[in-house]
C-alpha positions in Angstrom: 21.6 -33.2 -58.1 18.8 -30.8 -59.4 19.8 -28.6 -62.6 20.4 -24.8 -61.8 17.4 -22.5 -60.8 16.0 -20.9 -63.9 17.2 -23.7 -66.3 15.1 -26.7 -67.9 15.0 -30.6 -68.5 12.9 -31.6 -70.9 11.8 -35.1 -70.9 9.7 -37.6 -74.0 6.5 -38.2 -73.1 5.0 -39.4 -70.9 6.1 -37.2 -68.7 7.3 -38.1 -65.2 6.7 -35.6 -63.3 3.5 -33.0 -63.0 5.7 -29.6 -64.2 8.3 -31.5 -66.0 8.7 -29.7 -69.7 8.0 -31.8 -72.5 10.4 -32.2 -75.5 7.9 -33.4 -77.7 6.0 -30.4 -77.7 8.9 -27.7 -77.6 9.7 -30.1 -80.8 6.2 -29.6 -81.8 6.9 -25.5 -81.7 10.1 -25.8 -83.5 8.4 -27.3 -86.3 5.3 -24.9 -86.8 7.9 -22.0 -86.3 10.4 -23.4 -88.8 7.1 -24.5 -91.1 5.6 -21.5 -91.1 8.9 -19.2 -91.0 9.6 -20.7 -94.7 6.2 -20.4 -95.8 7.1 -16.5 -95.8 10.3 -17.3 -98.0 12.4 -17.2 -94.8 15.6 -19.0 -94.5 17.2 -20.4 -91.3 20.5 -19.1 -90.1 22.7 -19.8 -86.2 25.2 -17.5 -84.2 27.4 -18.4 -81.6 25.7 -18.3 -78.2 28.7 -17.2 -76.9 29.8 -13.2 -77.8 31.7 -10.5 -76.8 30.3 -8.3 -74.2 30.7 -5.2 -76.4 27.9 -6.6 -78.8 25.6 -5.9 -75.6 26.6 -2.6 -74.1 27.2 -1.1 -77.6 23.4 -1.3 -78.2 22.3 -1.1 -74.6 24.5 0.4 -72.2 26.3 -0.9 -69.2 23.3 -1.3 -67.2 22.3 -4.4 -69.1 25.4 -6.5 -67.8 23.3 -7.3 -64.3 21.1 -9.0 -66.6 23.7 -11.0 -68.2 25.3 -14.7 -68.2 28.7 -12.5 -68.7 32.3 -13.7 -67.6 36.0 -13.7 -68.5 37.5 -16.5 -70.8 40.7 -18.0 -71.0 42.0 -15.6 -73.9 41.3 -12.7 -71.2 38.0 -11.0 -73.2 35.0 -9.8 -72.0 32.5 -12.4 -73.5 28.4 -13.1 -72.5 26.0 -15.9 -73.0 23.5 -14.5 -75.5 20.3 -13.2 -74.1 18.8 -12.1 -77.7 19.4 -12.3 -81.3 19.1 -9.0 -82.7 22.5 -7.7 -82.4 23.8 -11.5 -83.8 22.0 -10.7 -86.9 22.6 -7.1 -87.1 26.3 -8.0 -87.3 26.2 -10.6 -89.9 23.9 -8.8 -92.2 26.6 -6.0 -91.3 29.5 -8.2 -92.7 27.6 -10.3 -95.2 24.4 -8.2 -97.1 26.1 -7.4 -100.6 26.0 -11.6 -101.1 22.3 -11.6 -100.6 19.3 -9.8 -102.6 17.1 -7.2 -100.7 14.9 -8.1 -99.1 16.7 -10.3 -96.9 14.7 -12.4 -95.0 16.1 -14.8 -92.1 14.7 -16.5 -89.4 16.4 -18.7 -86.4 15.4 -20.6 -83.5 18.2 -19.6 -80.5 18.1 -20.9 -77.1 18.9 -17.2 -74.8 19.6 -16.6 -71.1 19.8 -14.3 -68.8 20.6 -13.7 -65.4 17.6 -12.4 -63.7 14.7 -13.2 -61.4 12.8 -15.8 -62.2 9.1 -15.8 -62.5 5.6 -17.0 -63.6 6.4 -16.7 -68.0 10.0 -16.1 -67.9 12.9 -18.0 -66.7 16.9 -17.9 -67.3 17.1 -19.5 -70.4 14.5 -19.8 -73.4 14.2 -20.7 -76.9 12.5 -18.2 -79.4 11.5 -17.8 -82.7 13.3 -14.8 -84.3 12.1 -13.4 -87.7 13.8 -10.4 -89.4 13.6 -8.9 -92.5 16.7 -6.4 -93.9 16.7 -4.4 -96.4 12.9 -3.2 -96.7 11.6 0.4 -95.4 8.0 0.2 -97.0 5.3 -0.7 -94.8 4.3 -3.8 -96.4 7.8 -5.6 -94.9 6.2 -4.0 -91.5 2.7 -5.7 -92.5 4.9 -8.8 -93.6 6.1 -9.2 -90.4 3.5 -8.9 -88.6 1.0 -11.4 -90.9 4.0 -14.0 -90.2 3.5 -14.0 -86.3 -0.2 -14.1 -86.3 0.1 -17.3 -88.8 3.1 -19.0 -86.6 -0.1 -18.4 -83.6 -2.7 -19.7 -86.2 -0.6 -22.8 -87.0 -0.5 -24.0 -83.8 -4.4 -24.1 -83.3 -4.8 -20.2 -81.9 -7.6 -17.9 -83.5 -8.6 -14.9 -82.9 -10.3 -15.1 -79.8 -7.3 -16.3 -78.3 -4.8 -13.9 -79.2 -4.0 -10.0 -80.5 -1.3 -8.0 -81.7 -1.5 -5.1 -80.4 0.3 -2.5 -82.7 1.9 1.3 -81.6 4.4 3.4 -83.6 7.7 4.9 -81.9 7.5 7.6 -84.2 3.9 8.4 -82.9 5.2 8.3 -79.5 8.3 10.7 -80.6 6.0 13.6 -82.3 3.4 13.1 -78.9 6.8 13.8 -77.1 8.1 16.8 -79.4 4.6 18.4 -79.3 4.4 18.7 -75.6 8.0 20.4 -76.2 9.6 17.3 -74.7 13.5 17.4 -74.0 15.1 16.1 -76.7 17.5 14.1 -74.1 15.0 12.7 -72.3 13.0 11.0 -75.0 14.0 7.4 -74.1 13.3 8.1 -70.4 10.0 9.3 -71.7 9.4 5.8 -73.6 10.3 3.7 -70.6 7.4 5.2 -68.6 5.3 4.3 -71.6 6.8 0.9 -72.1 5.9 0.2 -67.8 2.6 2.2 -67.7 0.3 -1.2 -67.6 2.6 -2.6 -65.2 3.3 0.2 -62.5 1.0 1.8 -60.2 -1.0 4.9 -61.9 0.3 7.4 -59.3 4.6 6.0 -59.7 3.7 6.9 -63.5 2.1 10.3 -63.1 5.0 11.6 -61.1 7.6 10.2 -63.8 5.5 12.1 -65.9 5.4 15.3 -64.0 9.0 14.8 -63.9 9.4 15.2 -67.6 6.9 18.0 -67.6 4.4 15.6 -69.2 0.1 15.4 -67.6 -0.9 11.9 -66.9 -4.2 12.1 -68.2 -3.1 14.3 -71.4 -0.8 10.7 -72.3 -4.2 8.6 -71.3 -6.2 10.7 -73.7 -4.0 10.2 -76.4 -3.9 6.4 -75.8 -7.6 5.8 -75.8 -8.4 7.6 -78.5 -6.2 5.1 -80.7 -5.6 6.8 -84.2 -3.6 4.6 -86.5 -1.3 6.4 -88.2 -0.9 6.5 -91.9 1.9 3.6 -91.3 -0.3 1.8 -88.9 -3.4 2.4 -91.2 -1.3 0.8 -94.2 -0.4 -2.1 -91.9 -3.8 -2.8 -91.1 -5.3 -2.7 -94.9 -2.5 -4.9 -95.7 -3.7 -7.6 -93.4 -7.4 -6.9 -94.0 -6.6 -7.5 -97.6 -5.3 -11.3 -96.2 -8.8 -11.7 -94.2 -6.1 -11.0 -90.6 -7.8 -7.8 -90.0 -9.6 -9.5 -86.9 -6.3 -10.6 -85.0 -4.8 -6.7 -84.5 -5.8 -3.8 -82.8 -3.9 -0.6 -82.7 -2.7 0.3 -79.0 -0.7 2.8 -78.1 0.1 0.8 -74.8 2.7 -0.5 -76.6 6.0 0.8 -77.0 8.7 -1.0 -76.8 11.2 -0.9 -73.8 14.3 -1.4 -76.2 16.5 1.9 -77.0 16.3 0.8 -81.0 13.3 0.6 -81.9 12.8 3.5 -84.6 9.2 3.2 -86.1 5.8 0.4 -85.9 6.1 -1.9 -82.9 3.8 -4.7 -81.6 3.5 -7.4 -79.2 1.2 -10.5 -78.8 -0.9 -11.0 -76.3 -3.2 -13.7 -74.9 -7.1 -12.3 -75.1 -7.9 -13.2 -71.5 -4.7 -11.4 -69.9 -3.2 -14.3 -68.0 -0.1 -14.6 -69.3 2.8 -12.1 -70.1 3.6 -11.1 -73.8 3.8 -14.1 -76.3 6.0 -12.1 -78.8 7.3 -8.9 -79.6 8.8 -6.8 -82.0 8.7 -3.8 -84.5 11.2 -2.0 -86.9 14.7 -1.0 -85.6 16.1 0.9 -88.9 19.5 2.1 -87.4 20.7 -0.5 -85.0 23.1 -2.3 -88.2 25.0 1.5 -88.4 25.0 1.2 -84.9 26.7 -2.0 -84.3 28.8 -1.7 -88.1 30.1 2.0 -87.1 28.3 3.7 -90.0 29.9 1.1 -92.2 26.2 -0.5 -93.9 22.9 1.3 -93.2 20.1 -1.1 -94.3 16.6 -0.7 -92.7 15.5 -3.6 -90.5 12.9 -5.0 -88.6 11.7 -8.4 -86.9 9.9 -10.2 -83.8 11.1 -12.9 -81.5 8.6 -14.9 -79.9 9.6 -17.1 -77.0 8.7 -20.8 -76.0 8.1 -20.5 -72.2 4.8 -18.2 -72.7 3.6 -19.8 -75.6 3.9 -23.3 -74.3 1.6 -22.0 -71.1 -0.3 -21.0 -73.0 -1.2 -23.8 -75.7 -1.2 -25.9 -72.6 -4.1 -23.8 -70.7 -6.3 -23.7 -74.0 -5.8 -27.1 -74.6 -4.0 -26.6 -77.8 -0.9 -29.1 -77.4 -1.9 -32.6 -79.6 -1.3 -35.6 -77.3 2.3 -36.8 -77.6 2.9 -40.7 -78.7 6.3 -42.2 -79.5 4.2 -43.5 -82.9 6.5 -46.4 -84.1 5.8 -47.4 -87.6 7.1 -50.8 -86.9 8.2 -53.2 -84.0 9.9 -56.3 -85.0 9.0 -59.2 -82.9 12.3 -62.0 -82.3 10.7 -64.6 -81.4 13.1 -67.4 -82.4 17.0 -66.1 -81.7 17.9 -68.8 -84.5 16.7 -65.6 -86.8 17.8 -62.8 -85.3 19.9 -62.0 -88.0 17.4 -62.1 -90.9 15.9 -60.2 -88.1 17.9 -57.7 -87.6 18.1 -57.1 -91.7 14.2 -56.6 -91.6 15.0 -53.9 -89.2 17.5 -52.4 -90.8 15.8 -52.3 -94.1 12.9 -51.0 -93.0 14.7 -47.8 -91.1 16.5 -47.0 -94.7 12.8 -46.6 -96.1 12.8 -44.3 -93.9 10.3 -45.9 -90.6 10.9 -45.6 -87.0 11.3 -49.3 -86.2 12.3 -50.5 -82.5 12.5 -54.6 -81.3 13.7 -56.4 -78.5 17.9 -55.8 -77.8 17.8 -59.0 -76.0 15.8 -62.2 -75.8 12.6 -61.5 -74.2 9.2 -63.6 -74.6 7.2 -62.9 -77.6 3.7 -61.8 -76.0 6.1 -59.5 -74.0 7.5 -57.8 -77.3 4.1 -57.7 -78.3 2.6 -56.3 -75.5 6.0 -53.5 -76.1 5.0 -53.1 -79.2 1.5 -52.1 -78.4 2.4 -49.5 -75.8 5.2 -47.9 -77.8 1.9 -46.8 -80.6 3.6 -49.3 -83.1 0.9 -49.5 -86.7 2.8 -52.8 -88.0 4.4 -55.6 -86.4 7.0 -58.3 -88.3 7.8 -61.5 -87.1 10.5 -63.7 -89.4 9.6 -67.3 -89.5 10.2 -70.2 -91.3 7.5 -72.3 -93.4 6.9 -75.9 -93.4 9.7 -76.5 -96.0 11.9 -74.6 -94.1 12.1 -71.1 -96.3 12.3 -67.9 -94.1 8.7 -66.3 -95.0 7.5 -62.6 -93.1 4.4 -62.0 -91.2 2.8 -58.9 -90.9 0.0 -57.7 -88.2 -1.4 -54.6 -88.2 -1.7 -53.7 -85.0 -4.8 -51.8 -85.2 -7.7 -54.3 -87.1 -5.3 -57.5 -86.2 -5.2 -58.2 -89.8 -2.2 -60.4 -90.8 -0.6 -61.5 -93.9 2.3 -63.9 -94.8 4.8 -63.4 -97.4 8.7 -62.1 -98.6 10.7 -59.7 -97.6 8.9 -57.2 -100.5 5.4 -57.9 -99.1 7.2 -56.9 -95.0 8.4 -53.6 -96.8 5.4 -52.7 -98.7 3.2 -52.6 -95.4 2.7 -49.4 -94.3 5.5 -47.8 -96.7 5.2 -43.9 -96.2 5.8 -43.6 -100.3 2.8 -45.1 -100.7 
């Protein structure tokens, strides 16, 4: 029986199969996103990837439920699978911000889904990086944030003629939209043309455009001609300062599909254009009123940056390390009669704190060794006894197929990672 369409096993490597997932490298990403993350002073938080359907329609409308994993439960409530993190947060910085000091700054590593068509880049569940940062409305936290996803890129073996953050500005957007006496009540129409114009056919966007009383080539003019403003001009000092300068650009491409989104946005793309967006992201200021009634207004903003792109992507530049199982020790039982001195050599070398492996069951000793070999073991311990009968401990390293004889001190002193 196959899992469902859209879902994911992820096997150790070696991998058995051509487009199997790996675990070891989506283990590999959770740890330059966790390493980095609190680098930046950013602490790790969960939620419950189960929530009310409310916390969804409240921020963006009914239409979203096609897109959901949504059903009833027992206790009769609307509930959803969580396809994103932001209105998670919103509500527990909502309920919790007067315990922590501003900034706050909290990051988490979810797995979403959602119910949609799958495709090359996206599938029906994912894991992603989410930063945010609460409490902030200077446009260093913007620059911040922004510094922190090229960095999580940067850690993982990307530079910059790999990747670029291409940044925009809602509010630029908004006064282009006021100026051309745009109607007030069709601004977030207006943004969703924006948000599809790369992806839609030029003559489907110039008669959305018409529609809003907008000129096609009046919005193109004002994208190419690409003036940062005074925000975006700040952000990109900020990271020139931090010698980053050369992984943004400022494009007005970007927008930002999502109703809350109130000032600098960006996404990250691959430089060659083969994949879809590795992260996005920006500064949603009013989404905690939103989803706390009015109850706690704190300025916010964030990116999330999934795992399905980014693993693509490493994988086509040739950016993923290769993937051992890297024991640091295999003990080798070759006489059962010491399978319990054995079995203390094993034990006391895992409480040091080494992944250690040997044979469950009686097996031939050049088959262990062979095992050993194979699994990338550095050091391998066989327990013996000496002429006069005292149990003694031989060490081989694996590698030069050195060995040495002694106690139990000298078998823990090889290879010890405090040392």
């Amino acid at each position: 029986m196959d899992c469902l369409p859209g879902f994911r096993e992820f096997y150790p490597e070696p991998l058995p199969l051509k487009d199997a997932w790996s675990c070891d490298a989506r283990n590999h990403l959770f740890e330059a996103w966790r390493l980095t993350a609190r680098g930046y002073g950013f602490r790790e938080y969960d939620g419950p990837p189960l929530e009310p359907l409310e916390l969804y329609t409240a921020k963006s409308g009914a239409e979203i439920v096609g897109q959901l994993f949504n059903f009833v439960d027992k206790g009769d409530r609307a509930v959803s699978m969580r396809p994103e993190m932001t209105p998670t947060v919103a509500r527990m910085i909502a309920a919790s911000e007067r315990a922590y000091k501003k900034p706050i700054k909290w990051f988490s590593i979810p797995q979403l889904f959602r119910y949609e068509k799958q495709q090359r880049g996206r599938l029906r569940e994912h894991f992603q990086l989410n930063c945010d940062l609460f409490g902030e409305t200077d446009v260093a936290a913007d620059a911040e944030i922004v510094a922190l996803l090229v960095d999580v890129l940067r850690r993982l073996g990307l530079d910059a003629g790999d990747f670029v953050v291409r940044l925009s500005s809602r509010q630029a957007w908004q006064r282009f939209y006021e100026s051309r006496s745009g109607d007030p009540a069709r601004a977030y129409e207006f943004y969703q043309v924006i948000d599809k114009i790369e992806r839609e056919k030029p003559e489907v966007t110039a008669a959305k455009l018409r529609d809003l009383g907008l000129d096609v080539a009046d919005v193109q003019r004002f994208i190419e001609a690409g003036e940062p403003t005074p925000e975006l001009q700040a952000v990109l000092d900020n990271l020139a300062a931090r010698g980053l300068r050369d992984y943004v650009a400022i494009d007005y491409n970007v927008i930002r599909g999502l109703a809350y989104y109130t000032g600098i946005v960006f996404e990250a793309f691959d430089r060659k254009g083969e994949f879809r967006a590795i992260a996005g992201g920006g500064r949603y200021d009013q989404l905690i009123g939103l989803l706390s009634q009015g109850r706690v207004n704190l300025p916010a903003l964030g990116f999330g940056m999934g795992d399905v792109v980014l693993l693509e992507l490493l994988k086509a530049r040739g950016k993923l390390p290769s993937f051992r199982q890297g024991l640091d020790a295999v003990v080798i039982i070759e006489d059962e009669g010491l399978r319990a001195e054995s079995l203390a050599l094993v034990q006391r070398l895992r409480e040091s704190g080494r992944a250690v492996d040997y044979s469950l069951t009686p097996a031939k000793g050049d088959k262990q060794w062979k095992r050993a070999i194979e699994q990338g073991a550095r050091h391998g311990h066989r327990v013996e006894r000496d002429a006069g009968g005292a149990v003694v401990y031989r060490t081989r390293h694996l590698a030069t197929r050195t060995e040495s004889v002694g106690d139990l001190a000298s078998a823990l002193a090889a290879g010890d990672p405090a040392h």
